[in-house]
KEMIVO-203624 format. One record per residue: x, y, z of N, C-alpha, C, O in turn; residue number from 0; residue in three letters. Coordinates in nm, 3 decimals, decimal comma, padded with zeros to 5 digits. Each point is the difference from the previous one (the first is absolute). Layout:
N
PT	n_xx	n_yy	n_zz	ca_xx	ca_yy	ca_zz	c_xx	c_yy	c_zz	o_xx	o_yy	o_zz	pos	code
PT	X	Y	Z	X	Y	Z	X	Y	Z	X	Y	Z	NUM	ALA
...
***
This chain:
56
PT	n_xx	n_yy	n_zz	ca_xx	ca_yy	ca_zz	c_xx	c_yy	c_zz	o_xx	o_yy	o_zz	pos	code
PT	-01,065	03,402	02,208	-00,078	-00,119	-00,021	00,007	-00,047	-00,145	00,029	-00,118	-00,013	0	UNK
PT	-00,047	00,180	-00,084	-00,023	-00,015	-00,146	00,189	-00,017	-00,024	00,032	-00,082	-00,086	1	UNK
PT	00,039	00,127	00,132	00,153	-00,064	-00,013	-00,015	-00,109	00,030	-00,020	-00,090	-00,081	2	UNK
PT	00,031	00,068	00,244	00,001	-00,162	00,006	-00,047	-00,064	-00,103	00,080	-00,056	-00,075	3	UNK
PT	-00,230	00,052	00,045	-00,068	-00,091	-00,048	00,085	-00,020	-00,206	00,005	-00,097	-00,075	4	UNK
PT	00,037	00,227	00,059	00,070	-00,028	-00,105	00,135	-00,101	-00,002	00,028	-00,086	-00,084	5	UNK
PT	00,040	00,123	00,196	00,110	-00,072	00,029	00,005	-00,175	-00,024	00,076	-00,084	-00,049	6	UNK
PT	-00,231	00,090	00,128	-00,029	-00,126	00,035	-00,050	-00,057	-00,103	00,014	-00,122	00,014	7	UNK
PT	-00,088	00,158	-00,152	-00,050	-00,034	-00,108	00,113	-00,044	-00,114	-00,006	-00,079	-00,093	8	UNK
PT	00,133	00,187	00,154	00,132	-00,032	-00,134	00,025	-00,130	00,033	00,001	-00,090	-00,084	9	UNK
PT	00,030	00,069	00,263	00,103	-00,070	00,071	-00,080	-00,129	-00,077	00,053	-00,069	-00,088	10	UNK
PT	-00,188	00,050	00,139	-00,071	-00,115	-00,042	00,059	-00,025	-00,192	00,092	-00,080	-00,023	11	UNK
PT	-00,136	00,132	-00,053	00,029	00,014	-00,129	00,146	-00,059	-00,026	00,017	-00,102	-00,068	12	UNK
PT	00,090	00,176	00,127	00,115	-00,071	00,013	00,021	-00,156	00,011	00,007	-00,079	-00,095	13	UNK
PT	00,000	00,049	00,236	-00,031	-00,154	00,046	-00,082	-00,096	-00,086	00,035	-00,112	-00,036	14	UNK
PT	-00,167	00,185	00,007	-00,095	-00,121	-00,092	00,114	00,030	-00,135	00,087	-00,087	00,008	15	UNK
PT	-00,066	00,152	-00,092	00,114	00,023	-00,111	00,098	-00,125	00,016	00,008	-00,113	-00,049	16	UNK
PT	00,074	00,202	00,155	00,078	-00,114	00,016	-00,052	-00,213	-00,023	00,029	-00,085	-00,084	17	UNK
PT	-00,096	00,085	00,189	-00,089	-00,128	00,021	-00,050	-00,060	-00,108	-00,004	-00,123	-00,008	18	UNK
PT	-00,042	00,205	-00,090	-00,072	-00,066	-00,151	00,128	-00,058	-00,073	00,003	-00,105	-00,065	19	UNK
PT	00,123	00,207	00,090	00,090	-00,017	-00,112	00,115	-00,116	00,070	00,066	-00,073	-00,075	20	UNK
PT	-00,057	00,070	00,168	00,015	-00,151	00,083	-00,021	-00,100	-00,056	00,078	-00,088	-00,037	21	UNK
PT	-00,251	00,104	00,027	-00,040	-00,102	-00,017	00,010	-00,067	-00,130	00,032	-00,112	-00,040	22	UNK
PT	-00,075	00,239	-00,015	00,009	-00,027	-00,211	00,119	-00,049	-00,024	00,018	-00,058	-00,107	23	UNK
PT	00,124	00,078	00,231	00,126	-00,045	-00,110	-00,009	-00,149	00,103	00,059	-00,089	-00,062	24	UNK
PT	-00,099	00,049	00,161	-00,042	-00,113	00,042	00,003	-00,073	-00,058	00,092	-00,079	-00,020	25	UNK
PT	-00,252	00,089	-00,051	-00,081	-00,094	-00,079	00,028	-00,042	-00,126	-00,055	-00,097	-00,052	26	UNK
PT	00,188	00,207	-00,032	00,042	00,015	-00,144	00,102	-00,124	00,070	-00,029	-00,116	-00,028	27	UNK
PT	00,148	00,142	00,118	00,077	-00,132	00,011	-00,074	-00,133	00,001	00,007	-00,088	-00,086	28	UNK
PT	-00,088	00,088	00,215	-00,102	-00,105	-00,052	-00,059	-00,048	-00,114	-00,008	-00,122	-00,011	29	UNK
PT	-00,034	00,189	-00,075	-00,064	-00,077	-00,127	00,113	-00,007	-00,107	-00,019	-00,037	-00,116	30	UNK
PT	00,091	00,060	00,146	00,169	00,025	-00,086	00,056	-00,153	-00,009	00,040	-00,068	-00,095	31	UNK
PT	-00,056	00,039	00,257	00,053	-00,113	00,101	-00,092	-00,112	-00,101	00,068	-00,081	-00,063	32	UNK
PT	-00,191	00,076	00,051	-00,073	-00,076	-00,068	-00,034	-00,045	-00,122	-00,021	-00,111	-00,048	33	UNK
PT	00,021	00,219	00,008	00,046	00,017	-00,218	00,131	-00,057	00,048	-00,048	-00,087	00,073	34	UNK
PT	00,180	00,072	-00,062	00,146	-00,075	-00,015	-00,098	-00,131	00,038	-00,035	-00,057	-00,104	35	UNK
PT	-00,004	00,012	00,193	-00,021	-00,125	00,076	-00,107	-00,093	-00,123	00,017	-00,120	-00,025	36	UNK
PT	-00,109	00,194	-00,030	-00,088	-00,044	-00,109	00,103	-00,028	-00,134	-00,015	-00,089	-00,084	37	UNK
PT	00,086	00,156	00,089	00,111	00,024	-00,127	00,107	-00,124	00,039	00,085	-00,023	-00,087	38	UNK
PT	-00,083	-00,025	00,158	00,140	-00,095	00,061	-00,131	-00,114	-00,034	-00,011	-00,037	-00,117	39	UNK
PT	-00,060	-00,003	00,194	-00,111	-00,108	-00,020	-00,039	-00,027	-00,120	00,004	-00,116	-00,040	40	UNK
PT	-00,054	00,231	-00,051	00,011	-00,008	-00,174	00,077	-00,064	-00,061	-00,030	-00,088	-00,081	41	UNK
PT	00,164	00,131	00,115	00,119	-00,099	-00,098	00,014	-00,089	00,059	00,068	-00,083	-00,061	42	UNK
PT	-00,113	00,036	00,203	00,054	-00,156	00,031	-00,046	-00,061	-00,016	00,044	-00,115	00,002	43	UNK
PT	-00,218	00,158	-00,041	-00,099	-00,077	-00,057	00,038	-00,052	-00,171	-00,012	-00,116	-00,042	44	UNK
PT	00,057	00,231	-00,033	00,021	-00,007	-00,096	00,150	-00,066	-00,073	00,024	-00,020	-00,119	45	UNK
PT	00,054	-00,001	00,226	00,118	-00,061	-00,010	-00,045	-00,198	00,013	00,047	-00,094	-00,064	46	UNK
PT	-00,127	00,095	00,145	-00,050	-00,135	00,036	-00,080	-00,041	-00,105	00,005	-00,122	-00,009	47	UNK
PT	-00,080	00,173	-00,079	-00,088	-00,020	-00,077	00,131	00,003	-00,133	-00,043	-00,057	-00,101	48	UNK
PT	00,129	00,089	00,091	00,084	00,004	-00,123	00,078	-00,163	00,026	-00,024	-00,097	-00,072	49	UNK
PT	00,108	00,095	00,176	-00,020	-00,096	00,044	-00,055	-00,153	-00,011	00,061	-00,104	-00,021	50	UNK
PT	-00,179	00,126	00,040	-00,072	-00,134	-00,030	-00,029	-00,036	-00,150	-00,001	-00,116	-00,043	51	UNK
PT	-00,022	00,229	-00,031	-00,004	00,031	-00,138	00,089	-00,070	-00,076	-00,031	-00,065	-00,101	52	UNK
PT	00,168	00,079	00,158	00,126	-00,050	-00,053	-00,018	-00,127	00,028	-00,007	-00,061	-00,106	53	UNK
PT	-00,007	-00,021	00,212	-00,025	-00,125	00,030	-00,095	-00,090	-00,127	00,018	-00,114	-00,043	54	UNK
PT	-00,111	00,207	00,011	-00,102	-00,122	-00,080	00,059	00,036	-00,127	-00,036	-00,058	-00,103	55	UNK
***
C-alpha cells in the first residue's frame, strides 16, 4: 500500500513537473512574441515621427 501510494506521489510530481515547465517555456515564447511586437511598433512609431519632423 505505502509503495503504491509512493509510486503514485512521484508519478503525480513528474507530470505536474513536466506541465509547469510546458507551460513556463509557453508563456516565455509568448511574451518574447510581444516585447519583438512592442519593439517593431516603437520604431514605426518613431520612424513616422522622424519623418514628419523632416517635413516641417
Amino acid at each position: 500500500m505505502k509503495s503504491g501510494m509512493m509510486k503514485g506521489l512521484l508519478t503525480g510530481m513528474l507530470i505536474g513537473g513536466s506541465a509547469a515547465t510546458i507551460f513556463g517555456v509557453l508563456n516565455w515564447q509568448t511574451e518574447r512574441k510581444w516585447n519583438q511586437m512592442a519593439k517593431q511598433t516603437g520604431s514605426w512609431i518613431s520612424d513616422k515621427a522622424e519623418a514628419m519632423a523632416k517635413k516641417m
